[in-house]
MOPAC internal coordinates of N, CA, C and O (Angstrom, degrees):
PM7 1SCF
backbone

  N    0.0000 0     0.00 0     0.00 0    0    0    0
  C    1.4464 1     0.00 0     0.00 0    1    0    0
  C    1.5277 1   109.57 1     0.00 0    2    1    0
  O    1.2310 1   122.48 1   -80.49 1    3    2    1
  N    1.3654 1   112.85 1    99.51 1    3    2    1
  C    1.5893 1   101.75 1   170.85 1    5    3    2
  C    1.3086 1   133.34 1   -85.26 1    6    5    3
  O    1.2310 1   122.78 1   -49.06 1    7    6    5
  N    1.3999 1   112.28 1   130.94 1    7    6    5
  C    1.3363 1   129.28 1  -172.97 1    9    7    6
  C    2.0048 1   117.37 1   -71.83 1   10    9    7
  O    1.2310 1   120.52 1   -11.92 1   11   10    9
  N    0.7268 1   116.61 1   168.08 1   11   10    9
  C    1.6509 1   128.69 1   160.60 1   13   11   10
  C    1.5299 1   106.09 1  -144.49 1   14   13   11
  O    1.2310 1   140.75 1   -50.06 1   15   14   13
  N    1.6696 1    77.35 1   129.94 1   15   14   13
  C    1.9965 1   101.49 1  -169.12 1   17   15   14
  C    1.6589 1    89.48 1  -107.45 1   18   17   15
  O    1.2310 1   123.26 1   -58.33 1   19   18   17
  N    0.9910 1   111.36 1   121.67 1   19   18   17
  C    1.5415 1   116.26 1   168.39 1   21   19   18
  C    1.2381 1   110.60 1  -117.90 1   22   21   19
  O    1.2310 1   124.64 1   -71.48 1   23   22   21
  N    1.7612 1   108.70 1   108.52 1   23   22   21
  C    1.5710 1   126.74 1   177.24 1   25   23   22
  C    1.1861 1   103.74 1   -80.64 1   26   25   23
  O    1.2310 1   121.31 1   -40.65 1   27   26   25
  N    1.3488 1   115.09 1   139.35 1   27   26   25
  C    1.4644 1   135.70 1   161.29 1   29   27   26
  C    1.2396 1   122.98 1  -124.58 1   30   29   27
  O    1.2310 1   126.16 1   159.72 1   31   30   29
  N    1.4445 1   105.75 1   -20.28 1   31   30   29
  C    1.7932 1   106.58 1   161.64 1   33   31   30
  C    1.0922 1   126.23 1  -114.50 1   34   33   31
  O    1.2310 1   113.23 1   -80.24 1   35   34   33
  N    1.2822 1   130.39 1    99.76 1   35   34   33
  C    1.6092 1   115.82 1  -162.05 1   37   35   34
  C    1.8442 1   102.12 1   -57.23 1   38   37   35
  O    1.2310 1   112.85 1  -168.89 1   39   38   37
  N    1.0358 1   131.11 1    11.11 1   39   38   37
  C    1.4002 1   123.67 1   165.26 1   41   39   38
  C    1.4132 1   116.16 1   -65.38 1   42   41   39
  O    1.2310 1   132.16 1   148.76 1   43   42   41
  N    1.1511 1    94.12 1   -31.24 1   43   42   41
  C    1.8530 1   106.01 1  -155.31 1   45   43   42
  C    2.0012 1   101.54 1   -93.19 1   46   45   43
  O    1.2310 1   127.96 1  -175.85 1   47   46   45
  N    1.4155 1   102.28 1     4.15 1   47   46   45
  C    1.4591 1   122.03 1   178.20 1   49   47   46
  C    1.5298 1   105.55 1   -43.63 1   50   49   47
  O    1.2310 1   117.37 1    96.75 1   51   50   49
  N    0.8398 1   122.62 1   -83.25 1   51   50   49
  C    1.7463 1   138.47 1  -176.94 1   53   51   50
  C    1.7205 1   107.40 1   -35.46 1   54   53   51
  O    1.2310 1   126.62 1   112.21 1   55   54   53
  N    1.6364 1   104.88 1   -67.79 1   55   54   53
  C    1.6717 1    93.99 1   173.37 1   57   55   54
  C    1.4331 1   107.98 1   -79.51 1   58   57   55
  O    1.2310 1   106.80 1  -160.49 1   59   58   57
  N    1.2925 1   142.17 1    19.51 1   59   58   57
  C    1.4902 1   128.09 1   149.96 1   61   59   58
  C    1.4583 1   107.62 1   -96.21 1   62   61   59
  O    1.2310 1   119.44 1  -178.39 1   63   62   61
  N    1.1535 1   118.67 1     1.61 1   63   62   61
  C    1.5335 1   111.67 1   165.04 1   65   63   62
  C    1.4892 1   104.43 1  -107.72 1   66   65   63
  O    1.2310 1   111.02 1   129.88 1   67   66   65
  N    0.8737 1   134.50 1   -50.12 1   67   66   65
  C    1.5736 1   122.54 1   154.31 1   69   67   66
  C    1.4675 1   129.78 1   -14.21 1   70   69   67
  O    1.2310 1   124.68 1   135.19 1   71   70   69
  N    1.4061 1   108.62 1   -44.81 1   71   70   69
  C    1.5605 1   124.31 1   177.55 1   73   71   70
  C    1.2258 1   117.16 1   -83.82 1   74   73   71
  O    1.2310 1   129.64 1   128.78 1   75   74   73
  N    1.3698 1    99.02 1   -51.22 1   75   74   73
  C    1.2934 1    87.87 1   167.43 1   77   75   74
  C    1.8413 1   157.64 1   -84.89 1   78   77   75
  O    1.2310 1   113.82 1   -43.68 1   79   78   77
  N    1.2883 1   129.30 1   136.32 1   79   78   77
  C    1.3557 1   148.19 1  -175.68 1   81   79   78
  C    1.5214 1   116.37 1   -54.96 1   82   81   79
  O    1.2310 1   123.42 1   -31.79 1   83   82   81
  N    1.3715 1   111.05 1   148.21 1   83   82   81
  C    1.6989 1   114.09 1   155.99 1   85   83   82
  C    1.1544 1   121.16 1   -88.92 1   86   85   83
  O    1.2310 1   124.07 1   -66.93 1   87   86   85
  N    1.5981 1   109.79 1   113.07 1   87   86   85
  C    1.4672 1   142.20 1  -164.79 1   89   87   86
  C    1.4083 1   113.48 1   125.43 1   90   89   87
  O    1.2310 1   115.51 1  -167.62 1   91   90   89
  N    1.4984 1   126.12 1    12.38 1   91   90   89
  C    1.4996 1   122.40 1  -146.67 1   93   91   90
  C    1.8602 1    79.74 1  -118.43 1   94   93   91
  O    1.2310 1   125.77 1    -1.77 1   95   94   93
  N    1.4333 1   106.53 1   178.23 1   95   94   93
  C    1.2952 1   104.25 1  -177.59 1   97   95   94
  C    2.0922 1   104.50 1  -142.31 1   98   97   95
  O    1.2310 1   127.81 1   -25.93 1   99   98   97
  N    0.9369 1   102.56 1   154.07 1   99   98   97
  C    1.5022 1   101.64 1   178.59 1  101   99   98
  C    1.5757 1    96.51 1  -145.11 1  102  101   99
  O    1.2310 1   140.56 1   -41.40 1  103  102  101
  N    1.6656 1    77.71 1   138.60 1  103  102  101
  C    1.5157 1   105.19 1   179.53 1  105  103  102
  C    1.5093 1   114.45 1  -119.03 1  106  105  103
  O    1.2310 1   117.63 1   -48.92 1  107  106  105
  N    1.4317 1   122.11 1   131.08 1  107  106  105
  C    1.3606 1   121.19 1   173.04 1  109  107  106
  C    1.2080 1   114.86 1   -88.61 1  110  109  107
  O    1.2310 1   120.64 1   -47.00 1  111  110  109
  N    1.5398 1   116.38 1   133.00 1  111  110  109
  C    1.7169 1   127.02 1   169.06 1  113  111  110
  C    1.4215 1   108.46 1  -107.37 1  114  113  111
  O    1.2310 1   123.86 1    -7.95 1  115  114  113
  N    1.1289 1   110.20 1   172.05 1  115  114  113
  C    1.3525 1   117.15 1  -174.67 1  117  115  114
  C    1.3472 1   120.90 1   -16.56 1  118  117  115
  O    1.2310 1   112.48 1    66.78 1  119  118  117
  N    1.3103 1   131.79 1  -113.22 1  119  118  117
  C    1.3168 1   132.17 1  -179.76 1  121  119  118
  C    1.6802 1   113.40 1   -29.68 1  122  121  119
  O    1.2310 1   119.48 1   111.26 1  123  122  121
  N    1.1738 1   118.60 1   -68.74 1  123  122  121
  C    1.3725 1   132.45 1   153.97 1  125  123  122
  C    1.4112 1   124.35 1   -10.71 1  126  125  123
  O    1.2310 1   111.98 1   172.08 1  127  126  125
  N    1.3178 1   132.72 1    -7.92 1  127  126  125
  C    1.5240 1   145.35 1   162.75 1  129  127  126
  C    1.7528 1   102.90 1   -86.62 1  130  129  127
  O    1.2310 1   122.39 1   162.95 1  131  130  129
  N    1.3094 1   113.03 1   -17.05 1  131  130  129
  C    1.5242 1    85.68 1  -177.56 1  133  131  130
  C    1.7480 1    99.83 1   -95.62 1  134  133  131
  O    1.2310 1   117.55 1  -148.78 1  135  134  133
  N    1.2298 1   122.28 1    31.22 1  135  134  133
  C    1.5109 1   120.82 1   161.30 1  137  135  134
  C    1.5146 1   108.57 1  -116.80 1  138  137  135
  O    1.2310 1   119.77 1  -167.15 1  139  138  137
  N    1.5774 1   118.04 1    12.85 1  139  138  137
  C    1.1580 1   136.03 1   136.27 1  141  139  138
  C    1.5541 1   118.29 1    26.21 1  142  141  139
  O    1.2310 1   141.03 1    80.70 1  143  142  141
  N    1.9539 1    76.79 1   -99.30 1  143  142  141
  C    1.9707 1    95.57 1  -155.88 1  145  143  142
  C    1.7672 1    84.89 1   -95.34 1  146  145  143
  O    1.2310 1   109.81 1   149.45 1  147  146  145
  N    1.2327 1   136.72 1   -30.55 1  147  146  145
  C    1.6850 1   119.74 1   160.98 1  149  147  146
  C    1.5535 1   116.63 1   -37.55 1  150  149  147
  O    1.2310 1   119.77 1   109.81 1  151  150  149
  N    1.3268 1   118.05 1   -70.19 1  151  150  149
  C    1.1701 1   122.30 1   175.29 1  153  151  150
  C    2.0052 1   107.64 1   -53.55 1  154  153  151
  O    1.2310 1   113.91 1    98.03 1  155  154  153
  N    0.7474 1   129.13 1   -81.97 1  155  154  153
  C    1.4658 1   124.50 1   168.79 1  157  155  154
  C    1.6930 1   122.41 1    11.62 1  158  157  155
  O    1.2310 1   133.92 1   120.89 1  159  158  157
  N    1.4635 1    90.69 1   -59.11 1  159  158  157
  C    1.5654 1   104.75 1   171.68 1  161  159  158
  C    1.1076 1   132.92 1   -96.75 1  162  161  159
  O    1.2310 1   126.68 1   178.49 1  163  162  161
  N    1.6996 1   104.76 1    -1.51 1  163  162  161
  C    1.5850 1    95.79 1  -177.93 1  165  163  162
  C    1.1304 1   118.01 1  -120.08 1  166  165  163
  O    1.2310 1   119.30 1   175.10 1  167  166  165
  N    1.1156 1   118.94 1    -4.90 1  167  166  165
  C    1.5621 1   139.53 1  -173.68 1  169  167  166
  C    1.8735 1   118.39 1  -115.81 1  170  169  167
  O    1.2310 1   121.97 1   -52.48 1  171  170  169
  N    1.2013 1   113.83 1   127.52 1  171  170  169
  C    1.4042 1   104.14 1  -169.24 1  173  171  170
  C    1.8326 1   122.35 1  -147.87 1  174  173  171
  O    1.2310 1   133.81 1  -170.56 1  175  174  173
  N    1.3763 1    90.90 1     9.44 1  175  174  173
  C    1.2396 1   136.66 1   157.10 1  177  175  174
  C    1.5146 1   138.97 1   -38.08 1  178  177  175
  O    1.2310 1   130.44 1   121.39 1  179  178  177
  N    1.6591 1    97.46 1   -58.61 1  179  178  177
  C    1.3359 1   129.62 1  -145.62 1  181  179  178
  C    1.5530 1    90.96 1  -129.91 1  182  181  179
  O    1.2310 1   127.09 1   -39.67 1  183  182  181
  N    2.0201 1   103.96 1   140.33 1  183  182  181
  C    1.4876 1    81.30 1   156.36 1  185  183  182
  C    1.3625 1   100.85 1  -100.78 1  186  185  183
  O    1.2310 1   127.81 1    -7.69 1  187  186  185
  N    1.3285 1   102.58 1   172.31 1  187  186  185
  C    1.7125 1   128.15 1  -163.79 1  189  187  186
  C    1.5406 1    99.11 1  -139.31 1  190  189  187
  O    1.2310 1   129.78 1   -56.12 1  191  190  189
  N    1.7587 1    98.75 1   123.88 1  191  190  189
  C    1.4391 1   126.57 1   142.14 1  193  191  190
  C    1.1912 1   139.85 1  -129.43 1  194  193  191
  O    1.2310 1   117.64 1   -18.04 1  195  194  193
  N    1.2682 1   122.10 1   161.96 1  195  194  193
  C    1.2284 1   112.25 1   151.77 1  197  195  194
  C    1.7976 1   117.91 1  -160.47 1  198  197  195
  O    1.2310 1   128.27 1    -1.32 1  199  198  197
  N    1.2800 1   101.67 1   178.68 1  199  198  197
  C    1.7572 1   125.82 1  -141.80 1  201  199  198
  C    1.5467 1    88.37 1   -72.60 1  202  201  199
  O    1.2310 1   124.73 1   -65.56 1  203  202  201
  N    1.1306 1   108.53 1   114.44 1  203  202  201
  C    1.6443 1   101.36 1   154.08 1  205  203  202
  C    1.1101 1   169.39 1  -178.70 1  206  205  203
  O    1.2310 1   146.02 1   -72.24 1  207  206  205
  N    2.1063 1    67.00 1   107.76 1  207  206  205
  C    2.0060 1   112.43 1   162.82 1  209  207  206
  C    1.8869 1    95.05 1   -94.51 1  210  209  207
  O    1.2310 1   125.36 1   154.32 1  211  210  209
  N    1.3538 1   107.30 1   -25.68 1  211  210  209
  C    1.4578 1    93.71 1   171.20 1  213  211  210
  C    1.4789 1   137.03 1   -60.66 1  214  213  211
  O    1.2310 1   137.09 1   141.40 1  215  214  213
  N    1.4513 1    84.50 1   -38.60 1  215  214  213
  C    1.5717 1    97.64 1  -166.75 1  217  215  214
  C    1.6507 1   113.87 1   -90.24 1  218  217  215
  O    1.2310 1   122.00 1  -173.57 1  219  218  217
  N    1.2310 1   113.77 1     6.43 1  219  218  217
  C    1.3533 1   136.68 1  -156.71 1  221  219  218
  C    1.9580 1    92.01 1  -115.79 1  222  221  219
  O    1.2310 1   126.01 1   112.22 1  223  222  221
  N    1.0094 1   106.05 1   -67.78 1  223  222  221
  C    1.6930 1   108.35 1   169.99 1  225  223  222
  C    1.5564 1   114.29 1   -55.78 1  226  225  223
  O    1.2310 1   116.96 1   170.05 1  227  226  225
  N    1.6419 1   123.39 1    -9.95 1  227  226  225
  C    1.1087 1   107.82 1   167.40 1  229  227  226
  C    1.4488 1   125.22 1  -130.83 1  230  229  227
  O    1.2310 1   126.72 1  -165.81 1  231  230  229
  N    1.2572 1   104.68 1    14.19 1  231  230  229
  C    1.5434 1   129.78 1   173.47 1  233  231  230
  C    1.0984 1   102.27 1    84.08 1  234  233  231
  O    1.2310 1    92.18 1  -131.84 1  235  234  233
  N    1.3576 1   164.80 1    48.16 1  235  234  233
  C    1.1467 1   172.90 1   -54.90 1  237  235  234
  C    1.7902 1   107.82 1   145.44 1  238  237  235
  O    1.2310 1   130.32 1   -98.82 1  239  238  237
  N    1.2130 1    97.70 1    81.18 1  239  238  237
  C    1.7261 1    93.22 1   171.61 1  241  239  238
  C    1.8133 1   115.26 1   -64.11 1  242  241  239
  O    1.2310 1   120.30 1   -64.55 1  243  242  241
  N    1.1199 1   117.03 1   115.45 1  243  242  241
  C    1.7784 1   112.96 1   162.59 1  245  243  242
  C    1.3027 1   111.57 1   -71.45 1  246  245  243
  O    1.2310 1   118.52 1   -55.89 1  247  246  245
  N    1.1895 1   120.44 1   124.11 1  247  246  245
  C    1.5946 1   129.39 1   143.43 1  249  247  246
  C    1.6505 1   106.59 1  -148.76 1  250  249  247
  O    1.2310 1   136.16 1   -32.26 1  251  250  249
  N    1.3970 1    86.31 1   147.74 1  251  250  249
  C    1.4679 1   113.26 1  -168.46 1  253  251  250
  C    1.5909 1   123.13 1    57.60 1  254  253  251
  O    1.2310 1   115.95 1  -141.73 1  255  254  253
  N    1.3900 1   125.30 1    38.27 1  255  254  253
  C    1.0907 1   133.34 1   147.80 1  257  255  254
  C    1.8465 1   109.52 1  -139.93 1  258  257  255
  O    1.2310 1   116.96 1   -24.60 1  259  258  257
  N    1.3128 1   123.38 1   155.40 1  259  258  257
  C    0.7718 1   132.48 1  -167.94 1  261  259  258
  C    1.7550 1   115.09 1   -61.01 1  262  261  259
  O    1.2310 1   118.25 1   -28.69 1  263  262  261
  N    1.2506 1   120.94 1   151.31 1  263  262  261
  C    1.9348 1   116.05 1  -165.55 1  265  263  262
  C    1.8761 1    86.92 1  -112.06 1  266  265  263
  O    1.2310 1   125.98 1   -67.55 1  267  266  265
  N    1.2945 1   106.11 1   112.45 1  267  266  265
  C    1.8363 1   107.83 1   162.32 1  269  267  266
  C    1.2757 1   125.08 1  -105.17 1  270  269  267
  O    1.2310 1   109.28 1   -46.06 1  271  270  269
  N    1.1571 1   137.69 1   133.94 1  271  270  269
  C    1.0389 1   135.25 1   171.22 1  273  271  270
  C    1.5505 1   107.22 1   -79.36 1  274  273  271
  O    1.2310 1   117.71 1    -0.11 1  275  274  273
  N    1.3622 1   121.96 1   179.89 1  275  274  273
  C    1.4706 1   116.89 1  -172.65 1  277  275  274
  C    1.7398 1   125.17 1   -76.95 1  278  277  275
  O    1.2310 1   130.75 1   158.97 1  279  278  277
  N    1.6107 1    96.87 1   -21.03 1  279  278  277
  C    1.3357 1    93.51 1   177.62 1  281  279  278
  C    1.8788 1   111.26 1   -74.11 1  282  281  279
  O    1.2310 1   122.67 1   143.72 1  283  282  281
  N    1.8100 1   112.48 1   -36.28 1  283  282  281
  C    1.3869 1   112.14 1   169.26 1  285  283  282
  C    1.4977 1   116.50 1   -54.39 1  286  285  283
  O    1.2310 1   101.44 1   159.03 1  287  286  285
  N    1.1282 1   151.43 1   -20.97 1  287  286  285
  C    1.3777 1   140.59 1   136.22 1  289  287  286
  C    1.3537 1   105.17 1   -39.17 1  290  289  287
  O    1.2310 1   100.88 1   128.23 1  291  290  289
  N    1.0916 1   152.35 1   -51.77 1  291  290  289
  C    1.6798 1   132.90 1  -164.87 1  293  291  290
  C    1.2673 1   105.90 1   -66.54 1  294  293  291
  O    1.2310 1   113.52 1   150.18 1  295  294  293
  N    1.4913 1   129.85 1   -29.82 1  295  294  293
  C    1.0548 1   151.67 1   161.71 1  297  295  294
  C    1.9837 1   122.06 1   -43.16 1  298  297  295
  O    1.2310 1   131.57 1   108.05 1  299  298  297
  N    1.6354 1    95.28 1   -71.95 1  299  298  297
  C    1.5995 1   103.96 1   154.68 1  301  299  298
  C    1.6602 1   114.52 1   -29.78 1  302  301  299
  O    1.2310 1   134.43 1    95.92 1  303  302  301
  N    1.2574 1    89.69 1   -84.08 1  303  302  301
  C    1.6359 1    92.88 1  -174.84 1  305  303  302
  C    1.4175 1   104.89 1   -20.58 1  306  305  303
  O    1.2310 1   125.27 1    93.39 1  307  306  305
  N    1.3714 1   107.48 1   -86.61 1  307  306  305
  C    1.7009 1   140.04 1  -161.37 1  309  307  306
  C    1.6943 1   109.02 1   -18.70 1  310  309  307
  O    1.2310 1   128.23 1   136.11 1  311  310  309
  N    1.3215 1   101.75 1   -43.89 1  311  310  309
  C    1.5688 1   126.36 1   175.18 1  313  311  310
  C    0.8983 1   126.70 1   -56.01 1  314  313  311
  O    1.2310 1   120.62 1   140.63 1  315  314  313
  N    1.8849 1   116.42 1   -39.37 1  315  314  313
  C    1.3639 1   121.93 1  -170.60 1  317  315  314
  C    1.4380 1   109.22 1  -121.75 1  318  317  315
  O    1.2310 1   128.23 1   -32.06 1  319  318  317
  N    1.5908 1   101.76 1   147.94 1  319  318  317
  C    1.4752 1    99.59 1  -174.95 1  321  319  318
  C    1.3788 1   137.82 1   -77.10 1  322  321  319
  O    1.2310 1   127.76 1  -166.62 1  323  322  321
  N    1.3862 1   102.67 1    13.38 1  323  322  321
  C    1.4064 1   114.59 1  -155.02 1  325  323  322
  C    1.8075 1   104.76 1  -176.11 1  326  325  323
  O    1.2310 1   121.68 1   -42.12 1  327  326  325
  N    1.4064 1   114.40 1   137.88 1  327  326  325
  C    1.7054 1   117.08 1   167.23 1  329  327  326
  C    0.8551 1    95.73 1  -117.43 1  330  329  327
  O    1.2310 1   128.25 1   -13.85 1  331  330  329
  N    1.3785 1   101.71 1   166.15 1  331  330  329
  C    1.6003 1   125.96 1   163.10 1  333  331  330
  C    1.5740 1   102.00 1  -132.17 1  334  333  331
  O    1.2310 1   115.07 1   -36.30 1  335  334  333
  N    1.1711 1   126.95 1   143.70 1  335  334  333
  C    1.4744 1   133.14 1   151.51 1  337  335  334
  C    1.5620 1   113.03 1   -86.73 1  338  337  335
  O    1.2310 1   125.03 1   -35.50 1  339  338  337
  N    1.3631 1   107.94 1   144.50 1  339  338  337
  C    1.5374 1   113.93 1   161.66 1  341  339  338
  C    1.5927 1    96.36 1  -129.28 1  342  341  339
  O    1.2310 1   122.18 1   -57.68 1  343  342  341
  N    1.4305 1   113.44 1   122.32 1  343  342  341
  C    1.6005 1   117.93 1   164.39 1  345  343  342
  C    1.5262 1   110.90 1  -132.13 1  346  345  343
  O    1.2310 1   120.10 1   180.00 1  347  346  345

């Protein structure tokens, strides 16, 4: 059953990679885009996105995770059977 971990604190980075599985997906929210280009390279596991109107309001260049606009989150969800938040 794959999950979606949606970070919002890049603090909470380490135990949301801990939890999470291969097949699982993580999504960046607001704050949570500036673990970005860390996550990008270190993780290869997981797919990875994030929002961006987020990453755009905080200067946040994306590379190497996927760029969603807000309706592709309704999408994320829809896919997985289950979220988790990390804030």
């Amino acid at each position: 059953m794959p999950v979606l971990h949606l970070l919002a604190d890049p603090a909470a980075t380490e135990s949301c990679l801990a939890a999470a599985a291969a097949g699982d997906s993580l999504l960046l929210l607001g704050d949570g885009v500036f673990a970005a280009t860390r996550l990008a390279s270190a993780t290869t596991h997981l797919r990875m996105g994030a929002l961006v109107e987020d990453a755009k309001q905080r200067g946040v260049a994306l590379h190497g995770v996927e760029v969603l606009a807000d309706a592709d989150f309704v999408d994320w969800v829809v896919a997985n059977d289950r979220s988790v938040t990390w804030t």
